[in-house]
Backbone as CSV, one residue per row, in Angstrom:
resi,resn,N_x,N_y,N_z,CA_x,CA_y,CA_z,C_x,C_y,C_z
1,UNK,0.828,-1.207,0.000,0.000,0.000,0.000,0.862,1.256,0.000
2,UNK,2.151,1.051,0.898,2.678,2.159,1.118,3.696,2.994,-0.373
3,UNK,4.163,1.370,-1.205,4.399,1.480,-2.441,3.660,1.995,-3.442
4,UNK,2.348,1.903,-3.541,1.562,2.403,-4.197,0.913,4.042,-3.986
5,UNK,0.780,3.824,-3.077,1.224,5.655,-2.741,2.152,6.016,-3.253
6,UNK,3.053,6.082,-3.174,4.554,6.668,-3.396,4.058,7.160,-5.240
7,UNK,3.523,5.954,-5.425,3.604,5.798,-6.827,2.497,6.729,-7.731
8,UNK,1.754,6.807,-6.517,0.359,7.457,-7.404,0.596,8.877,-8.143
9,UNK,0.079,8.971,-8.962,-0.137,10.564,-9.181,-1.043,11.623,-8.339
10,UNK,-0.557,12.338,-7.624,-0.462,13.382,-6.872,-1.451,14.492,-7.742
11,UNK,-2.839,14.632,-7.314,-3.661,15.900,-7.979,-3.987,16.515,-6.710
12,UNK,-4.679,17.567,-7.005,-4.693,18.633,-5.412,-3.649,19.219,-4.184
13,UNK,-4.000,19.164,-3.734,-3.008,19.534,-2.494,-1.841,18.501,-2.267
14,UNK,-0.700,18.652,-2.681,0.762,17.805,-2.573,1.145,18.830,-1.077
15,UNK,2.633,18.205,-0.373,3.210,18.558,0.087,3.849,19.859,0.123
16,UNK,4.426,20.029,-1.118,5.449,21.142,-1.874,4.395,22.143,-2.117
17,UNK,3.266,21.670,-2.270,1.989,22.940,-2.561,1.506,23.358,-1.422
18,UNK,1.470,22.435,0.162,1.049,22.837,0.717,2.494,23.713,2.005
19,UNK,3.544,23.422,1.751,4.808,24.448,1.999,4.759,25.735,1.590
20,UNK,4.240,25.734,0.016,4.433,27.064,-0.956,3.037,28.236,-0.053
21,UNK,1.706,27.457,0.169,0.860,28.320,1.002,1.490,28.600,2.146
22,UNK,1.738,28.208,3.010,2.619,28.656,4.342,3.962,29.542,3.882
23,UNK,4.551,29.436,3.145,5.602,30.515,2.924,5.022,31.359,2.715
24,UNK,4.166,31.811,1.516,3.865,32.554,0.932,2.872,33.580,2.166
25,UNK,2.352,33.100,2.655,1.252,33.660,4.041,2.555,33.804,4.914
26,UNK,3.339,33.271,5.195,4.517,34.457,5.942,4.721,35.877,6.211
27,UNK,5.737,35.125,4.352,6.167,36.753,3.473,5.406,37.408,3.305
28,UNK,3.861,37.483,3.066,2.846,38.433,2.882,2.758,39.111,4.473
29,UNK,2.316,38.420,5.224,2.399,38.429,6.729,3.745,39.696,7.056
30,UNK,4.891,39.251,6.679,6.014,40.001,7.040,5.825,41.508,6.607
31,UNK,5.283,40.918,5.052,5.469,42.694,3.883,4.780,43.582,4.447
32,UNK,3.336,42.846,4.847,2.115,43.677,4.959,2.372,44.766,6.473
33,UNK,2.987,43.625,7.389,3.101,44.638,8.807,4.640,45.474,8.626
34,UNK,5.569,45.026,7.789,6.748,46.448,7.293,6.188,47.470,6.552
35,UNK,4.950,47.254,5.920,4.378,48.160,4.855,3.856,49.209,5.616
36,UNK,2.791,48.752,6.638,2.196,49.430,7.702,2.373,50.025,8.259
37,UNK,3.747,49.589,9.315,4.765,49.947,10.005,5.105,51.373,9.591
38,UNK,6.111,51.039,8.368,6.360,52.446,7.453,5.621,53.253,7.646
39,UNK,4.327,53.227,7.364,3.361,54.337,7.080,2.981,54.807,8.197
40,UNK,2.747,54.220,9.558,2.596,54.549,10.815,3.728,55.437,11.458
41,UNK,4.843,55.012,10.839,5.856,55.724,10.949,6.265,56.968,10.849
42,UNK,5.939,56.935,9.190,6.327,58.393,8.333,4.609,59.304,9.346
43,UNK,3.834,58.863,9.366,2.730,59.631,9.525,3.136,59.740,11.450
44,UNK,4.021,59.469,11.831,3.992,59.737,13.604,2.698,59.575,14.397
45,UNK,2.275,58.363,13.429,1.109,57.719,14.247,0.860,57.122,15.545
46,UNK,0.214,56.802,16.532,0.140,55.751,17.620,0.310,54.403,17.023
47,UNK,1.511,53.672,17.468,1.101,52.386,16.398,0.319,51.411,17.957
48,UNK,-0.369,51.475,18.491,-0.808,50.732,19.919,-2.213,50.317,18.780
49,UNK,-2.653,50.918,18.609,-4.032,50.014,17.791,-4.175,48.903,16.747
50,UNK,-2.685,49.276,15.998,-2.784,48.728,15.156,-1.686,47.101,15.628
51,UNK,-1.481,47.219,16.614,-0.346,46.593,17.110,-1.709,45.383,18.229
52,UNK,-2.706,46.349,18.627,-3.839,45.529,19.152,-4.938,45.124,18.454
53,UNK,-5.088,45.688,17.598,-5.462,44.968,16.465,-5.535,44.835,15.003
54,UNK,-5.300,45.701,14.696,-4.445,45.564,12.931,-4.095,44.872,13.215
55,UNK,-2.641,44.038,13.428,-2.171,42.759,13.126,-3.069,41.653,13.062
56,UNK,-4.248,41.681,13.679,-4.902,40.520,13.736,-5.435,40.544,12.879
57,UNK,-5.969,41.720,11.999,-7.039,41.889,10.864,-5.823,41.406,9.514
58,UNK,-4.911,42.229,10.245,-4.176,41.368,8.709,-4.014,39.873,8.488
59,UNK,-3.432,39.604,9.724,-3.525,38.053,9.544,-4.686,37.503,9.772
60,UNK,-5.890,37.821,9.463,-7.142,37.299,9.128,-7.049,37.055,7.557
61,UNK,-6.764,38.446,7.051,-7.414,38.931,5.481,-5.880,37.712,5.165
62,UNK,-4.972,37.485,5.294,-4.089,36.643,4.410,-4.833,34.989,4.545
63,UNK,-4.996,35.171,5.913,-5.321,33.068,6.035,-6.593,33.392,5.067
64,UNK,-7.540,34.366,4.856,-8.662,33.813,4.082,-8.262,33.910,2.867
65,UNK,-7.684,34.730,2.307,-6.631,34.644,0.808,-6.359,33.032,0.707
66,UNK,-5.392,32.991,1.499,-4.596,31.891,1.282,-5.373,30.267,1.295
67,UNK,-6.348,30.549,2.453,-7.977,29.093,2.674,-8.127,29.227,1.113
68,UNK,-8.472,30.373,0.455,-8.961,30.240,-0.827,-8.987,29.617,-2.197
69,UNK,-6.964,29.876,-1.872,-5.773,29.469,-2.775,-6.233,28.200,-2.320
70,UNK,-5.726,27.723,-1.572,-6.094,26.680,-0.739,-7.188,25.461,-1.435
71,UNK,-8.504,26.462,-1.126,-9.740,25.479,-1.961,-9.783,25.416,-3.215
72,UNK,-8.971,25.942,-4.241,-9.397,26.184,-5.695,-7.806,24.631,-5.637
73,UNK,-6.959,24.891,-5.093,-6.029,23.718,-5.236,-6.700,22.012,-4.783
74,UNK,-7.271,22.184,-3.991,-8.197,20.931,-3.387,-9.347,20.487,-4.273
75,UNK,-9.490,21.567,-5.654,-10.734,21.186,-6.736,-12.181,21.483,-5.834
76,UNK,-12.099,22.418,-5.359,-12.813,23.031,-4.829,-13.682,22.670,-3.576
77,UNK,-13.050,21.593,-2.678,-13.778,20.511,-2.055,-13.632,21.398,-0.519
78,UNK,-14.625,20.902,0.418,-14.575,21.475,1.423,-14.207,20.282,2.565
79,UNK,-13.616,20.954,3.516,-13.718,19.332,4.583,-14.753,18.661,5.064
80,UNK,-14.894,17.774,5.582,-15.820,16.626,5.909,-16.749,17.152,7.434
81,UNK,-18.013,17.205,7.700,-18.501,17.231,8.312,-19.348,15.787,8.941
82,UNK,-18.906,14.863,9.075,-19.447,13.682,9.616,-19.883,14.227,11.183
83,UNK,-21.784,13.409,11.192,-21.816,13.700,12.516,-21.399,12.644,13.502
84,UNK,-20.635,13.265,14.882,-19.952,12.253,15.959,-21.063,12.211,16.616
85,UNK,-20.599,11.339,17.410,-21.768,11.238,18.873,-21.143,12.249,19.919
86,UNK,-22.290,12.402,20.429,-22.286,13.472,22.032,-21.026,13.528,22.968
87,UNK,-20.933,11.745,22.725,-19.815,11.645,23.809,-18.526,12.236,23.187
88,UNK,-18.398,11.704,21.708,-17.004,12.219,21.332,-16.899,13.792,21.273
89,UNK,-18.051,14.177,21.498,-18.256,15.938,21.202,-17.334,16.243,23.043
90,UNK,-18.223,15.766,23.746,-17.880,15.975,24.857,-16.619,15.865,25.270
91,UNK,-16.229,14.594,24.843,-14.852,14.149,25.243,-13.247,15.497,24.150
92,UNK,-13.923,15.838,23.072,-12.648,16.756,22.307,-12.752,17.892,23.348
93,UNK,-13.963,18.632,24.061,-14.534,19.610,24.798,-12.975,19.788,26.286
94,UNK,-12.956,18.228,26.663,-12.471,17.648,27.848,-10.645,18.336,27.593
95,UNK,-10.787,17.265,25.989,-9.176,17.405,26.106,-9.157,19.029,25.508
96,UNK,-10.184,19.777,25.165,-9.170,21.161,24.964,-9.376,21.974,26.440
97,UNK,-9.897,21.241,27.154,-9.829,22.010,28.608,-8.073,21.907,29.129
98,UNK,-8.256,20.128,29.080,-6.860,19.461,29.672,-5.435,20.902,28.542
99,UNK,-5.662,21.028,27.664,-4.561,21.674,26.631,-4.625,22.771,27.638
100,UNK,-5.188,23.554,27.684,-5.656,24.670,27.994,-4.716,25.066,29.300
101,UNK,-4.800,23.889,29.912,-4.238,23.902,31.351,-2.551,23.290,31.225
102,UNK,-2.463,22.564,29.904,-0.935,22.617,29.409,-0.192,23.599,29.124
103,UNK,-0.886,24.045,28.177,-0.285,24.850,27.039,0.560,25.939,27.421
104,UNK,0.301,26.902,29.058,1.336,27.876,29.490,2.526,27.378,29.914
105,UNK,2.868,26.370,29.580,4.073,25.824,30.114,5.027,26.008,29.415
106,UNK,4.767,25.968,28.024,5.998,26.394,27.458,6.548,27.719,27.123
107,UNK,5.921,28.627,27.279,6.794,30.329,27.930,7.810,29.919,28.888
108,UNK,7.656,29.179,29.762,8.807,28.960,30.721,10.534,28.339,29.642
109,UNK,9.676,27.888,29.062,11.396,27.454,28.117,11.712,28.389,27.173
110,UNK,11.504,29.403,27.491,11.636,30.424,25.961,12.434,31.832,26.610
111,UNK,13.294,32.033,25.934,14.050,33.525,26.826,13.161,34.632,26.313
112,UNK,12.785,35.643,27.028,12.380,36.274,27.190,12.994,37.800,28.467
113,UNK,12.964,38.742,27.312,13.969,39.970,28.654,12.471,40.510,29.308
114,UNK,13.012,41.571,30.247,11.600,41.734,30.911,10.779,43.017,29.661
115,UNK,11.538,43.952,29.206,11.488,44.975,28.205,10.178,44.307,27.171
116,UNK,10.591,43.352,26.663,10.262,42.677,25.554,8.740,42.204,26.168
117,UNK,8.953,41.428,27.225,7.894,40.885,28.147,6.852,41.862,28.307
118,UNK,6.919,43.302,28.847,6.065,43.853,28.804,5.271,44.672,27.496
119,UNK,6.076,44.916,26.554,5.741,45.254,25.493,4.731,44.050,24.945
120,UNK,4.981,42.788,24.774,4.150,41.824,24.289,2.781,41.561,25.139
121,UNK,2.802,42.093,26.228,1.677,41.591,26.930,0.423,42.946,27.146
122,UNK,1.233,44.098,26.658,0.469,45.374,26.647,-0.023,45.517,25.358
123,UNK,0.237,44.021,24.420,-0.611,43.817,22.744,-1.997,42.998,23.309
124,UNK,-3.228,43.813,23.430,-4.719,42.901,23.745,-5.298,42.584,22.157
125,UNK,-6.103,41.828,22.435,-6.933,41.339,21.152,-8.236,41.456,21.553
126,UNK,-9.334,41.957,20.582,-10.567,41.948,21.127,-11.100,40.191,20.952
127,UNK,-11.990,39.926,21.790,-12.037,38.232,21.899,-12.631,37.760,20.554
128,UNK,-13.223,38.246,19.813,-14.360,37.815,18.679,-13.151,38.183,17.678
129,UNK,-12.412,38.972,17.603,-11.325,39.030,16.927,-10.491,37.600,16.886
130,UNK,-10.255,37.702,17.867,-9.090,36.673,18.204,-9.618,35.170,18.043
131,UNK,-11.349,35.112,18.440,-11.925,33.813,17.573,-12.072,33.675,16.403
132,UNK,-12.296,34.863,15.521,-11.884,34.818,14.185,-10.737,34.503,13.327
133,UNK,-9.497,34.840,14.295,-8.440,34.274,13.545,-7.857,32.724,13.922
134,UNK,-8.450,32.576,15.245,-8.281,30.963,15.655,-9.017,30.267,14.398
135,UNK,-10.205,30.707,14.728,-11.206,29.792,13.360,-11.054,29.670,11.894
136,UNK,-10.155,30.927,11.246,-9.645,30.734,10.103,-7.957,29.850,9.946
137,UNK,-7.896,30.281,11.237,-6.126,29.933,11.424,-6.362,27.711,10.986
138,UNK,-7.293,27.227,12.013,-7.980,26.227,12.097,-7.893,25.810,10.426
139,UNK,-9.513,26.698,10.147,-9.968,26.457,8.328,-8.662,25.820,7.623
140,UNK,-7.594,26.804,7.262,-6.532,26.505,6.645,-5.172,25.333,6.835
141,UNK,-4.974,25.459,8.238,-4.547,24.080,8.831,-5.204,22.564,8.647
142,UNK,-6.174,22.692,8.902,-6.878,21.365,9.232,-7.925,21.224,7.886
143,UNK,-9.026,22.082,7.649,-9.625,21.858,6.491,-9.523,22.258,5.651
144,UNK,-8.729,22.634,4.641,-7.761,23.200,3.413,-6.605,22.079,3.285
145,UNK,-5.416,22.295,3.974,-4.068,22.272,3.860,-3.997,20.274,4.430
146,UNK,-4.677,20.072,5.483,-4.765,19.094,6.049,-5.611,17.827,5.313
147,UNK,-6.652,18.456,4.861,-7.970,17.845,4.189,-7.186,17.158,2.691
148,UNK,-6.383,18.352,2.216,-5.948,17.734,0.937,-5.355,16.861,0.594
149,UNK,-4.037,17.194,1.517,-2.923,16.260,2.112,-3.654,14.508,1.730
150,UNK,-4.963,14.123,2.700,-5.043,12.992,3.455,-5.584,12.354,2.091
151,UNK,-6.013,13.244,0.997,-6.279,12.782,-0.448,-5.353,12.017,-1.270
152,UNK,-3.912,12.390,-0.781,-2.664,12.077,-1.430,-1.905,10.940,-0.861
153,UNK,-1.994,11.167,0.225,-0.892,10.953,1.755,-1.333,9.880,3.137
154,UNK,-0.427,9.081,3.648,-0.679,8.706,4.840,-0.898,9.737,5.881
155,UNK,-1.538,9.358,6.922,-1.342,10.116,8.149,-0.261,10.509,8.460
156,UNK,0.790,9.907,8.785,1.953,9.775,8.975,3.289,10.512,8.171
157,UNK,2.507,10.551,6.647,3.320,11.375,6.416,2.455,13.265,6.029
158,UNK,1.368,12.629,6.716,0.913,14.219,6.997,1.354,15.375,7.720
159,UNK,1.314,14.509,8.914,0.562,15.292,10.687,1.769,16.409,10.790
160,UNK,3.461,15.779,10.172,3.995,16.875,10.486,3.982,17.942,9.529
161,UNK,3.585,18.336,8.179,3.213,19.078,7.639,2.205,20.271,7.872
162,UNK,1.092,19.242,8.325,-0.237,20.221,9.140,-0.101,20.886,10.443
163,UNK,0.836,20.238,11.104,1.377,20.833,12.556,2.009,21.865,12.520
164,UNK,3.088,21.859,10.981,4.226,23.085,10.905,3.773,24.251,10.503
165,UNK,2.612,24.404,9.598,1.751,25.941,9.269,1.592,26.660,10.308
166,UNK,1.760,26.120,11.458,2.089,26.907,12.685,3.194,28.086,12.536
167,UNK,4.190,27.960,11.683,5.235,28.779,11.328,4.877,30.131,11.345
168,UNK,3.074,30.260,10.497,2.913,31.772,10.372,2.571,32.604,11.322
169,UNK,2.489,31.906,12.544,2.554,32.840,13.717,3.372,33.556,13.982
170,UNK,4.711,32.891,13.613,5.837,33.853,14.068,6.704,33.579,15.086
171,UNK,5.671,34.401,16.310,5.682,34.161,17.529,6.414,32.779,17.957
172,UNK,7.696,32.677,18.953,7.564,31.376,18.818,6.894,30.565,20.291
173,UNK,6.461,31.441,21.056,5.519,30.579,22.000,4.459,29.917,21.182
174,UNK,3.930,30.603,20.311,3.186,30.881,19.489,2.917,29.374,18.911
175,UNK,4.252,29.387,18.099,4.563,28.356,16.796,4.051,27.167,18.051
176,UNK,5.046,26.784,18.922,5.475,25.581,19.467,3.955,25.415,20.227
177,UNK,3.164,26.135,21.121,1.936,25.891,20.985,0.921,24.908,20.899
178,UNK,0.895,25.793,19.096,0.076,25.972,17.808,0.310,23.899,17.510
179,UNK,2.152,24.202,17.479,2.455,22.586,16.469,1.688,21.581,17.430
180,UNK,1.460,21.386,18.746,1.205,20.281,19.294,-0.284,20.363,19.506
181,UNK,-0.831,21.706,19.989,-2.396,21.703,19.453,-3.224,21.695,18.371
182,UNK,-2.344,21.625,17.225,-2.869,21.642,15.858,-2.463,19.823,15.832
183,UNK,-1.916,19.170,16.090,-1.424,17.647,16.052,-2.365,17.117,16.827
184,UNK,-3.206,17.710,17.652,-3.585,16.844,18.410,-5.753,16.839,17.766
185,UNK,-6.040,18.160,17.366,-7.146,18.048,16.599,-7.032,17.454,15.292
186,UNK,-5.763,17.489,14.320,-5.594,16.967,12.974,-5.901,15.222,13.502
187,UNK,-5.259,14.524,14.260,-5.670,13.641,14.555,-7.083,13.258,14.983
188,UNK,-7.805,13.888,15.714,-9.287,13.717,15.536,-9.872,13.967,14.517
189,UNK,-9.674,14.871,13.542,-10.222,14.929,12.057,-9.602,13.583,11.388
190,UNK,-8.762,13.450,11.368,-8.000,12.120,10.463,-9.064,11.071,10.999
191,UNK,-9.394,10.760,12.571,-10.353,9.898,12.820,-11.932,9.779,12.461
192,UNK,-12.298,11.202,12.495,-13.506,11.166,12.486,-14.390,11.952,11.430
193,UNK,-13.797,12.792,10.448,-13.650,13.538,9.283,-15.213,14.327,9.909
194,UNK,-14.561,14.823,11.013,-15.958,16.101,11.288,-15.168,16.894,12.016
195,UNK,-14.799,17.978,10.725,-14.331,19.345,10.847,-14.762,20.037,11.762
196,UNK,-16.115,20.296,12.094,-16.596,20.722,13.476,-16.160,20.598,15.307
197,UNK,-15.432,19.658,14.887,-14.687,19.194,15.876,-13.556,20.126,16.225
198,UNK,-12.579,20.316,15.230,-11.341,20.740,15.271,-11.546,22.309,15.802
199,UNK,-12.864,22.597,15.112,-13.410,24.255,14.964,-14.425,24.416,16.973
200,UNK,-14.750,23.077,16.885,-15.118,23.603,18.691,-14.193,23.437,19.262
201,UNK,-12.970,23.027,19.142,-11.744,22.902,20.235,-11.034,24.428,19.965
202,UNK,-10.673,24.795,18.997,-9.930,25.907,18.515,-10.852,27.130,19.388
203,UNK,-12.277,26.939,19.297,-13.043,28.273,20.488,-13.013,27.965,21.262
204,UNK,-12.662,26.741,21.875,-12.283,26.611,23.236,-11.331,26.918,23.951
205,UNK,-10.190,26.670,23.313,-9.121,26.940,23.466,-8.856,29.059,23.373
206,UNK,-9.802,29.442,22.820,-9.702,31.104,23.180,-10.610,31.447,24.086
207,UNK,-12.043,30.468,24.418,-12.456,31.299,25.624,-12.208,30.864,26.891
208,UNK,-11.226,29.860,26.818,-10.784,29.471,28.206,-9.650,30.119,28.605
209,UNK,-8.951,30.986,27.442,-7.705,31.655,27.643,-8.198,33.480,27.932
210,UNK,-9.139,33.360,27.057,-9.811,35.086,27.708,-10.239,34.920,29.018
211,UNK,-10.998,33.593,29.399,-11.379,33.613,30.688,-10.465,33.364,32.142
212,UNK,-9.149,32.639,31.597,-8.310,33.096,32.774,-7.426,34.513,32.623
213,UNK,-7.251,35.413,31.052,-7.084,36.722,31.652,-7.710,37.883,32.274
214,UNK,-9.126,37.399,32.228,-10.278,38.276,32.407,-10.351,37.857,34.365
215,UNK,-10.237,36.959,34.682,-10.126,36.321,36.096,-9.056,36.744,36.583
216,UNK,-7.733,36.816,35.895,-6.314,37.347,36.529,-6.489,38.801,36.697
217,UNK,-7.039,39.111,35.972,-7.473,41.044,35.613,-5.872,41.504,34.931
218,UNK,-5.169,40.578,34.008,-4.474,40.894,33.152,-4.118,39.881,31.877
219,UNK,-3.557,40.596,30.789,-3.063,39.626,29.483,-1.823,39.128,29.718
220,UNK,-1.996,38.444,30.405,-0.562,37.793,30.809,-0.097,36.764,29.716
221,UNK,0.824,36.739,28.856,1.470,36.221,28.005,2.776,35.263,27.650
222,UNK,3.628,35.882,28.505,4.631,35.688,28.323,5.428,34.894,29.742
223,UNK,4.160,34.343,30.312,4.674,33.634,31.796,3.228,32.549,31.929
224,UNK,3.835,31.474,32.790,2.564,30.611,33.085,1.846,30.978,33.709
225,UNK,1.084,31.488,33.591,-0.032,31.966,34.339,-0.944,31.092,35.080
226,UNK,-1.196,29.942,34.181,-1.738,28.950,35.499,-0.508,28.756,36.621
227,UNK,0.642,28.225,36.051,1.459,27.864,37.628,1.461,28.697,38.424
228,UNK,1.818,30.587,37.571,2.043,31.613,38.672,0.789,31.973,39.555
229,UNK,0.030,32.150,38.579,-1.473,32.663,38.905,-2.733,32.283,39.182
230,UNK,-3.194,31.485,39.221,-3.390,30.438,38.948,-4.126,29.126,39.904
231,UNK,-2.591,28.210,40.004,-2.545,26.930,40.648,-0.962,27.409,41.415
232,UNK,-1.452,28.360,42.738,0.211,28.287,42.979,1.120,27.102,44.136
233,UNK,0.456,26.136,44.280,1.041,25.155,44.871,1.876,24.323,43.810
234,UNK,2.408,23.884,44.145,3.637,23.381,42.791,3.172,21.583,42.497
235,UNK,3.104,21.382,44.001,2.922,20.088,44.092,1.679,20.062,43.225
236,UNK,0.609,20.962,43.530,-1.080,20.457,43.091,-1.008,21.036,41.379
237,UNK,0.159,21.789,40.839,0.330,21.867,39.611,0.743,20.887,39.236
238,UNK,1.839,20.122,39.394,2.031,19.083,38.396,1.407,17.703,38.472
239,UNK,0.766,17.686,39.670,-0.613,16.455,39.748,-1.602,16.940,38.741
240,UNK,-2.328,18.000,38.636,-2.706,18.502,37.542,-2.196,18.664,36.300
241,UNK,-0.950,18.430,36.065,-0.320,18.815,34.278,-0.338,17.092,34.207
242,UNK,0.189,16.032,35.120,0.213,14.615,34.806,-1.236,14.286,34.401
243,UNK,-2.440,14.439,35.493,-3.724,14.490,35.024,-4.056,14.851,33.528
244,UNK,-3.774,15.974,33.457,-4.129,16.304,32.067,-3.526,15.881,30.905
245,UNK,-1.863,15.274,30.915,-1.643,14.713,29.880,-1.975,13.315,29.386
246,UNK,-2.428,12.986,30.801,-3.332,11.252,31.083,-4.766,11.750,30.350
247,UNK,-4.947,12.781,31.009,-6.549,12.757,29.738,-6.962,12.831,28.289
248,UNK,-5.598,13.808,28.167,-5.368,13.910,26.443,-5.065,12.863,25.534
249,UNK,-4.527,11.883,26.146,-4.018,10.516,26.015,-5.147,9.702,25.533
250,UNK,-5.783,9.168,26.816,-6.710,8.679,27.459,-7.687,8.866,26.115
251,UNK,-8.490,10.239,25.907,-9.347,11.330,25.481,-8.413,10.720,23.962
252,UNK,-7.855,10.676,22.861,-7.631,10.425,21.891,-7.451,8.959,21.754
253,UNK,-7.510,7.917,22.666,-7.509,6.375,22.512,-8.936,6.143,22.422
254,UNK,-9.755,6.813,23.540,-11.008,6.761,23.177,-11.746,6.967,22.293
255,UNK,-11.697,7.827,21.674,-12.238,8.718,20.523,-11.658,7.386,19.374
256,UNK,-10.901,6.723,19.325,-9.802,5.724,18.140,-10.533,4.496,18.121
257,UNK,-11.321,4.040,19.982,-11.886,3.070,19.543,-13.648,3.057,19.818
258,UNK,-13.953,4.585,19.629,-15.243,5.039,18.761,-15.440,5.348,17.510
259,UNK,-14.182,5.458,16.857,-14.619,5.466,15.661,-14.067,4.122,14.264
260,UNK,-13.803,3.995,13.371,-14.212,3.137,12.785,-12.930,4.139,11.527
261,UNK,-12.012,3.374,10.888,-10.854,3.557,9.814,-11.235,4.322,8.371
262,UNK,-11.134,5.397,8.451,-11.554,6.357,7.177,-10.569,5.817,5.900
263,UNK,-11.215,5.912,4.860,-10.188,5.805,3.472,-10.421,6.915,2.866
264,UNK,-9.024,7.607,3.511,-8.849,9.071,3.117,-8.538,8.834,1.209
265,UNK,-7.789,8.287,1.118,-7.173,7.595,0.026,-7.895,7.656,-1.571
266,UNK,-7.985,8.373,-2.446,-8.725,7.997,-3.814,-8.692,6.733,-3.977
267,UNK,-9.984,6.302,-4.545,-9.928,4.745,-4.932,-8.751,4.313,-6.002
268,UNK,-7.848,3.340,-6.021,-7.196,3.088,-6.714,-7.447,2.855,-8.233
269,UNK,-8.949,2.453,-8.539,-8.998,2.462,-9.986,-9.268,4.077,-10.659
270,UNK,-9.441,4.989,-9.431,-9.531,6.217,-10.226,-8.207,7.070,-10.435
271,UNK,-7.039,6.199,-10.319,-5.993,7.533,-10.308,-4.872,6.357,-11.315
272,UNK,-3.978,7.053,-11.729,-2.957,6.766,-12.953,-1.595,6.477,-11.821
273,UNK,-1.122,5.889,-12.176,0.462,5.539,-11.411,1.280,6.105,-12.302
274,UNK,2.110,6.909,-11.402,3.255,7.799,-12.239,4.448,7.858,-11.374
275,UNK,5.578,7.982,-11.973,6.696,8.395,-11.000,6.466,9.963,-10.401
276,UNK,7.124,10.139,-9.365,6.768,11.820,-9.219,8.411,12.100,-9.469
């Protein structure tokens, strides 16, 4: 099987096509906020608005560009909406809580001066903003870029492709994140081909994060905020981070033996064998 892949001819979304969208949403990404910049500049503007939210509007208007590019390369197909059961609804609900309560951990491995620290954390996002670009950020990862992939491709030689579009964040709390929470819904789509899924974890994952800065009474960013702020017993934090990586675990074995082996795969009598 794995030979015959190799072998197939490749239509829609390839690898190298789906690299060229992520570069390209970078460099646009890069041009657009030096372009800005400039002009905020020359004009001795406040750049605080556009820094709280311009950036986000831009990197909205590129991921939907790019979703676009995206769908006209996929032959115009959209991702899969299969309906799950309650429980598996419930259970993705669980593990983006468990993430949620991961995910500040890795600011702690990242240098950071204090200068820098406060400048990044005095950048707010309005919340419906910031679900808008989770939800497109999502679209293009998982149902675009991801969706096409699984047309061509094993899982396996997907997941790290779909994980790495994380790149266009930038940011690298950001990126590193992004790669293991985007790996961990691509895998429930790979299981259960209901895009809806990936898209209720991704709002979960922002209103559980507005709701512990809105509870801290700050945008705390650039520090764990659950360990500091939080959960400040150390001991009852990492009984809680083991918990939660036991659930995420747990929470994706389950979900594996509720559902039943997708053939992402074109049928073999419809495609031509070619060298690539």
């Amino acid at each position: 099987m794995d030979e015959l892949n190799l072998l197939r001819k490749k239509t829609g979304m390839t690898i190298a096509k789906a690299w060229m969208v992520m570069v390209t949403c970078v460099i646009f990404f890069i041009l657009g906020a030096g372009i800005i910049g400039g002009v905020l500049g020359y004009r001795n503007a406040d750049p605080q608005e556009f820094m709280e939210n311009g950036i986000f509007i831009l990197m909205a208007l590129i991921l939907i560009l790019s979703s676009l590019w995206g769908f006209y390369i996929n032959k115009k197909q959209l991702p899969f909406f299969n309906k799950p059961s309650i429980l598996v609804v419930l259970v993705c609900i669980i593990i983006s809580l468990a993430w949620s309560y991961i995910s500040p951990i890795i600011v702690e491995f990242l240098p950071f001066n204090e200068k820098e620290s406060d400048n990044i954390e005095r950048v707010g996002i309005h919340f419906l903003l910031g679900v808008l670009s989770s939800t497109l950020f999502t679209f293009l990862q998982i149902g675009i870029i991801g969706h096409g992939l699984l047309k061509n491709y094993l899982f396996k030689q997907v997941i790290f492709t779909v994980a790495a579009v994380s790149i266009v964040m930038i940011i690298p709390q950001a990126v590193i994140g992004l790669f293991f929470q985007t790996a961990i819904m691509f895998y429930i789509y790979y299981r259960t081909a209901s895009f809806h899924l990936p898209l209720i974890m991704s709002i979960s994952f922002i209103i559980v994060e507005d709701i512990f800065k809105v509870y801290l009474g700050n945008n705390i960013v650039t520090r764990n905020y659950i360990k500091f702020d939080f959960v400040q017993n150390d001991t009852l934090y990492f009984t809680g981070l083991a918990a939660c990586i036991a659930i995420i675990i747990g929470g994706l074995y389950f979900i594996k033996t509720q559902t039943k082996v997708i053939a992402w795969q074109r049928p073999e009598e419809d495609e031509d064998l070619a060298f690539l």
